[in-house]
Each structure stands twice: as structure tokens, then as C-alpha cells.
N, C-alpha and C positions, 0 to 999 in steps of 0.2 A: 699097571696101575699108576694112577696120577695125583701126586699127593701136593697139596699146597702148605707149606711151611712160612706160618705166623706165628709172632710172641707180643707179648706187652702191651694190648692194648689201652690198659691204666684207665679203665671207665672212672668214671668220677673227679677224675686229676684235673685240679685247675692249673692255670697259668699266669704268674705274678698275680694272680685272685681271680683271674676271668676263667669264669665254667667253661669249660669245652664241651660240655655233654651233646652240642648241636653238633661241634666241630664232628664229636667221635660219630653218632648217627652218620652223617655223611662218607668218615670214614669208612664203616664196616658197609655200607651201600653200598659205594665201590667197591667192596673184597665181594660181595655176592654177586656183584655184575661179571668180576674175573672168574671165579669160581663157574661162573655157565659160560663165559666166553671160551675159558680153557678146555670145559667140559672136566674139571678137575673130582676125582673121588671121593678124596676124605682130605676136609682141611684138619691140620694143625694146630691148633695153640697151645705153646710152650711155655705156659704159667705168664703171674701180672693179665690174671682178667681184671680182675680190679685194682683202683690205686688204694683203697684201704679195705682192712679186713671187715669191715661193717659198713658195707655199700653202703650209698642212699639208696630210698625205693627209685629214684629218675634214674640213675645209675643201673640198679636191675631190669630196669623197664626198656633201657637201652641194649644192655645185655638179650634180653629174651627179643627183642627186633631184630639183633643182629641175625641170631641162632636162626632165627623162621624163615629170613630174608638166605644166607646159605642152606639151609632145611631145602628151601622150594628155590634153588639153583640146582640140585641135585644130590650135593654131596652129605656125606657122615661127616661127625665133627669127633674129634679128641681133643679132650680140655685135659691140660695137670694145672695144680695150683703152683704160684711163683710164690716168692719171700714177700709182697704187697698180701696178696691174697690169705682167708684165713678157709684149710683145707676142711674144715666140717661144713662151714657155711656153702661152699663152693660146690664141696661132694655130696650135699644133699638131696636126694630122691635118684642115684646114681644109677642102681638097679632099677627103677622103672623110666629115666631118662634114655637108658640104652636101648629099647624095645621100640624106641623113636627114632636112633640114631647119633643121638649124642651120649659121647662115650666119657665121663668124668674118672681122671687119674686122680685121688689125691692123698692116697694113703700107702704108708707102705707095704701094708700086705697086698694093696693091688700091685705093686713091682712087676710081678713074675705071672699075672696073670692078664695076658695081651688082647688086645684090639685084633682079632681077627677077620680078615676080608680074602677074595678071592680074585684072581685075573686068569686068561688063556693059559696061564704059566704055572699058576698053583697058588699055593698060600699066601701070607704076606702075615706078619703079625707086627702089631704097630705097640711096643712100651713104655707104658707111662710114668716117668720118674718124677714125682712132685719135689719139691725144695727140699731139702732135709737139713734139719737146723743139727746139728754134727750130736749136741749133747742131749737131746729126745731119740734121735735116729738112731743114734750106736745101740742105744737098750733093745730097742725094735729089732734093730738090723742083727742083732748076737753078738756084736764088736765093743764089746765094755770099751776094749783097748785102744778105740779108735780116736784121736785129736783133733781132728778136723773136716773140713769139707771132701778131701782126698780120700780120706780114711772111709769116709761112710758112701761117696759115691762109688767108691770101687766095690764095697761088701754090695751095696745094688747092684753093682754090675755081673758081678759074680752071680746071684739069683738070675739075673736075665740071661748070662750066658747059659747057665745049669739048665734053665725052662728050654733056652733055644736046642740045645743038643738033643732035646728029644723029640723036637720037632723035623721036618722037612722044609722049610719056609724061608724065605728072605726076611730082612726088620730092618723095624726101625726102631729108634729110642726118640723118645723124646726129654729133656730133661732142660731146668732152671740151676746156671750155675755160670762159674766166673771162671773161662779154659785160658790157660797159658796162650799168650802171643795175643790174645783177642784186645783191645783198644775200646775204653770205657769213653761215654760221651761228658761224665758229668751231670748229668739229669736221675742217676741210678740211685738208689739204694743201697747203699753198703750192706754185704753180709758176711763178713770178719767176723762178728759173734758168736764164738763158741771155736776159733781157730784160725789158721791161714786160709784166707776166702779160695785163693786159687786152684785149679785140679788141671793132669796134664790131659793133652786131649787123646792121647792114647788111653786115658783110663775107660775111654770108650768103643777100647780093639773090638772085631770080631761082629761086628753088625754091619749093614751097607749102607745105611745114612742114621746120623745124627741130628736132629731138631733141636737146636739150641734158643734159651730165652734167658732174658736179665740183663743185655747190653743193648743198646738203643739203634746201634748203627748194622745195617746189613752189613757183613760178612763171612769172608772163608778164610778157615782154619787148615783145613785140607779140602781136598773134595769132594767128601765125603763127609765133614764137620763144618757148621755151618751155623749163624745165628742170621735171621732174618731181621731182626730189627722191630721198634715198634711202628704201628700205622701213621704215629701224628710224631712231627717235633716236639720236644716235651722242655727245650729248654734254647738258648739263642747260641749256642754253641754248634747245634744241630742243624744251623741253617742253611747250611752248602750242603745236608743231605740229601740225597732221593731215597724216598721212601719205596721199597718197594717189598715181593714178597719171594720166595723161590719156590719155581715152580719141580717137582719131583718126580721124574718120570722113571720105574722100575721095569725090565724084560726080565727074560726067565736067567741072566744068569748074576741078578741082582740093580746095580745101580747103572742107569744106563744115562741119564743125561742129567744136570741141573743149569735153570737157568731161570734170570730176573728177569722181574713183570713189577715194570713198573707202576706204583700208583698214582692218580691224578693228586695233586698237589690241592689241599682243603682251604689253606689261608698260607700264605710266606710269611715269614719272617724277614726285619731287614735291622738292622744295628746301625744309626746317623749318628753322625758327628759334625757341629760345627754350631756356630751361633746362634740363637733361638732363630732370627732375620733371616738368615741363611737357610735354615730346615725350613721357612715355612713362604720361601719365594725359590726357589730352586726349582726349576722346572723339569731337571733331570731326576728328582725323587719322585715321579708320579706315582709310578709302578706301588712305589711302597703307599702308597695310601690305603690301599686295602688290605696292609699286610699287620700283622702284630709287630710295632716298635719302639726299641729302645733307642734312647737317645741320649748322647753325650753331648753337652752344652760347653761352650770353650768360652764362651761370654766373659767379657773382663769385671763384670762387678753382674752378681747371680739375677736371674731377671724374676719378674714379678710376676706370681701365677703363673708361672711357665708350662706344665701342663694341659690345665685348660687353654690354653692358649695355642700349643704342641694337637690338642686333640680336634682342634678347630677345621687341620689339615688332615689330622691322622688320627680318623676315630679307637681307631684300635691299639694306639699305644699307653705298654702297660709299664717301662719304667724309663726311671728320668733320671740320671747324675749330672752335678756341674764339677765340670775340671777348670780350675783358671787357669789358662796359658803359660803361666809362667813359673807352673810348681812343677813341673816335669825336668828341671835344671839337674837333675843327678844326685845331686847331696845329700849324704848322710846328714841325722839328725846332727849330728855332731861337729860337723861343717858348718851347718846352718846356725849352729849357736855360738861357737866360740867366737870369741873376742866383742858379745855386745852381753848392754848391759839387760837385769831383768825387763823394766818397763820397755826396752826395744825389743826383748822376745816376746812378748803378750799383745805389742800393738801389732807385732807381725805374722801372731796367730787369728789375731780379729781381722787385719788385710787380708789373711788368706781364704775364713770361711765367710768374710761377708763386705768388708770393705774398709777401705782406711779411715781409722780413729779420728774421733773431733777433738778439737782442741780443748772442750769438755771431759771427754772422755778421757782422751791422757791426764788430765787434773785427776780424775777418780783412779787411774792408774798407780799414777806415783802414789797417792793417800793411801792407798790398799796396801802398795810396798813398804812405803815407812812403817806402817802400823806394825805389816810382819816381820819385815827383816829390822827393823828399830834403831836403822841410820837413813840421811837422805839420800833420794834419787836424786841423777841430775841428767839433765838432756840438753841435746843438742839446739841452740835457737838458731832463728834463721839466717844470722849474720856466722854463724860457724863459732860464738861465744859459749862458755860453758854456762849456765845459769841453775842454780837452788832455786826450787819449783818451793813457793810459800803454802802452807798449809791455808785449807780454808773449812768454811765450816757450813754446814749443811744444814738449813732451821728445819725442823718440825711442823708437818703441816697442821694446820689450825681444826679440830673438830667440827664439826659443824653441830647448830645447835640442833 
């Protein structure tokens, strides 16, 4: 049997505000092209169908294209819900969804009651462990006593082992959860809520492949435990990944190969740095023109409409910071203040977020000081003399009639 192992689609998830719903469409295209290229069985997904629990309808409308699109490649599907996903919305019409092929995990009484298929070799039972939030789960599970995510994914596993010993079959589990050694991207969801997030991956002994979802980046834990990753980059941390998926091949005396399949690449990502001039004459940034980018501005004094201006070159760039060159000097705040006076630390908060002070504006500096501190400023003039900055006074503008 040939099993494709996917997680986290995150339907509906935008990106610094841009919809991806096109993006995902194309993505899941591609997984139905692999899926008949492979000649693959029954795909996988390891919860995070959706990015919130209350899809949009575009978002379900993607969903149900993806499904029909692997449907008429060949393969069954198993869906669990992940900690995005909300398991009633997910698992509803479950029972008449499976008489079509797609098999919905998202409860825990479904635990212990498996995905059965067949190959030359015999049985095969595929278990669906959806997210278990530690403090709803333990009640279900029979584990008052249980604190955590460790606690309650082991009482599941114990149900799956119990179901498996009375079977003859090979398995799999599939299950949404945060396994020791595994390397988060940043783009995740924390689920610490209700206890320590993490679980070891032995708490998953005794089965022949694990389907792991809720961390973004492909990989392996053993070889045998495994998270595929999600389809799209979900954040610019993620952008040296390749996406891909693992593909699952089973003989009669269990796990007998795993191995990536690459996906095609939907948009890149690219992270610039340098001055507005520089990002949008640089002939070596072509590439990134089609890519979603961010951009680090080094510009000595912040430029004007920078974005529009950024997006002229690079339709798709979604964020913008300016760094001034010369605030990367090391110093503690403390460093930086000691030995000058207040109005020298305020005019060199205004040089840093927008540019240096007029000689106006140091006038309204020092008046703000005296006011609060209620002795004079004195600063430095251009001959290096000390001078008492003279109060002055500010008329009222006139009404108008």
C-alpha cells in the first residue's frame, strides 16, 4: 500500500493580509497531480485543514476542490482535525463522507476505531488521533489524572494499541502534536494550553509509521516518525524550505520505504535589504519580482512612500521596515544615555526615528524640559560655547470670523 503523508494546509490563512486562497488552490492541484503520478492510496492529512475554526465559505469551497481533485486521482483520504481546526465543524457528515472515501478523524471516540484498507499482503489500519486539548481530553480519555499533552496522547495510544493487538494488520497513526527533537518554524500556533506542549516520540511505540502534523517543516524524527510539513510557506522564516510531501510505501512485513516528493514551488519568498535605489535598480533581484517580499530599508533618512514605490518593482511585497545604518552600534540603552543631557537624548530619539531636529524644534525641546524638569536646559552652540536657551512664547492663532 502507498500512502501520501500531508499536514497543515491552513485553508483560509493569509499572509501579512494577502489571501492565499489562490495560492492554496494551486497548491492542493499539485498534491492531486502527485497522488496519480505516484499512483498513491490513501492520502493523509494530519489535522490544520483549516487556518480557523469557522472557515470562510471560499475557504470550504477550496477545501471541497481539493478533496474531488484527489477523489478522481485515485486515492481515499483521512482527515484528523489539528488545534486550527474546530473537530465538529470538520467531522461533520463523517459517516456519510466515508461511503465516498473520505474518512474524517476528529473525535475521540473515533481513536480506536481505524481506517481500514487492503493490499497483496493483508490488512492495513490507518488511526486517526485528532488534537486533544489535555483538559476536555483526559475526561473522554478516563485520565482525570492526566496534565498534559504527554499525558493524554499516551492514554490514545494505549486505546490504539489495545484495538491493534486484536487485530492481524500493520498501522498507522496519524496524529497533531509537538514531538521532542522536532524544530518549530515560527509560523505555528502554540499549544502549551492546558500543560507542557511537548510528547516523546516513543510515546508513539508499537505501530509502523507515524503521520505527524502542527510543525511547518518536513521532517524525521525516526524513520518511522515523521512530519511532512505544510504545502505553502506560511511565514519568511520558511523560505529556504522545500515543500514537499512523504511518500509511504508498506510490504507485508510493515514499513518498507519512506521517501520525498518534492512539490512545485507556488510563489517564493525572498527577504531584501538595502536602500530603497538599491532594491529597485539591482538587476540581480529579478527572480524576486514574482516572489512575496520583505524588505529591510537601510536608507539614512526613512524615504517617502516607500512601499508604493517598493511595489512598483515587486508587486507582491507584503512588509516593509527601515533600519538606519548606524543603530546597529551595540549599545546598551545605557551606554547610549549616559553622560548627555535630557534635550540631547530626545533630539536623538527624533534623529533616529525620522531625522535630525530643526533648530525650531530644539527650541520646543528645551521649553517642554524646563516646563517639567523646572531648571534650564543648556546646549551646546556651534562655536563649542555653553549657551541658556531664552524662553519664548507661542501666540494663539486668531479665530476666524
Amino acid at each position: 500500500m502507498r500512502i501520501a503523508h500531508t499536514s497543515d494546509w491552513h485553508l483560509g490563512r493569509t499572509f501579512h493580509g494577502v489571501e492565499l486562497l489562490d495560492d492554496q488552490r494551486r497548491a492542493l492541484a499539485h498534491l492531486a497531480e502527485v497522488v496519480a503520478e505516484e499512483s498513491v492510496d490513501v492520502v493523509i492529512v494530519a489535522g490544520d485543514v483549516y487556518d480557523r475554526s469557522v472557515p470562510s465559505a471560499d475557504a470550504v469551497r477550496v477545501y471541497d476542490e481539493g478533496l474531488a481533485q484527489i477523489a478522481a486521482a485515485g486515492a481515499r483520504i483521512v482527515v484528523t482535525s489539528g488545534n486550527h481546526d474546530s473537530p465538529t465543524r470538520l467531522g461533520a457528515g463523517s459517516g456519510f463522507a466515508a461511503a465516498g472515501g473520505l474518512h474524517l478523524r476528529t473525535t475521540v471516540a473515533g481513536i480506536d476505531d481505524p481506517v481500514l484498507g487492503e493490499d497483496e499482503f493483508g490488512e492495513v489500519a490507518i488511526y486517526g488521533i485528532p488534537y486533544l486539548e489535555p483538559d476536555s481530553a483526559r475526561r473522554e480519555l478516563g485520565v482525570d489524572e492526566a496534565r498534559g499533552h504527554a499525558d493524554v496522547l499516551a492514554a490514545a495510544m494505549d486505546r490504539v494499541r489495545a484495538d491493534l493487538a486484536a487485530r492481524s494488520a500493520r498501522s498507522i497513526v496519524v496524529a497533531h502534536a509537538f514531538v521532542v527533537g522536532a524544530v518549530a518554524t515560527g509560523s505555528e500556533r502554540s499549544i502549551s494550553v492546558g500543560g507542557v506542549e511537548t510528547v516523546a516520540a516513543d510515546t508513539f511505540s508499537g505501530v509502523d509509521y507515524v503521520a505527524l502534523g502542527h510543525l511547518h517543516s518536513p521532517q524525521q524524527l525516526t524513520e518511522a516518525v515523521r512530519y511532512s510539513g505544510s504545502l505553502l510557506p506560511y511565514s519568511f522564516g520558511e523560505r529556504s524550505h522545500r515543500k514537499s510531501i512523504w511518500i509511504v510505501d508498506l510490504d507485508a512485513d510493515g514499513l518498507a520505504e519512506v521517501r520525498a516528493r518534492e512539490l512545485p514551488t507556488v510563489r517564493g519568498l525572498s527577504s531584501l535589504t538595502g536602500t530603497l535605489d538599491e532594491l529597485l535598480t539591482d538587476d540581480t533581484l529579478v527572480d524576486a519580482e514574482d516572489h512575496y517580499v520583505e524588505a529591510t530599508l537601510t536608507d539614512a533618512v526613512r524615504p517617502v512612500d516607500a512601499m508604493r514605490r517598493l511595489r512598483e518593482r515587486f508587486p507582491h511585497a507584503v512588509h516593509l521596515q527601515w533600519q538606519r545604518p548606524h543603530l546597529g552600534d551595540g549599545l546598551d540603552y545605557g551606554s547610549r544615555v549616559r553622560g548627555r543631557t535630557d534635550a540631547e537624548i530626545v533630539e536623538s530619539f527624533i534623529d533616529d526615528v525620522r531625522d535630525t531636529a530643526t533648530a525650531g524644534e530644539r527650541r520646543l525641546i528645551d521649553r517642554a524640559l524646563r516646563d517639567v524638569v523646572g531648571e534650564p536646559e543648556t546646549h551646546v552652540g556651534a562655536e563649542g560655547d555653553v549657551e541658556e536657551l531664552a524662553l519664548f512664547s507661542i501666540e494663539p492663532i486668531a479665530e476666524s470670523a
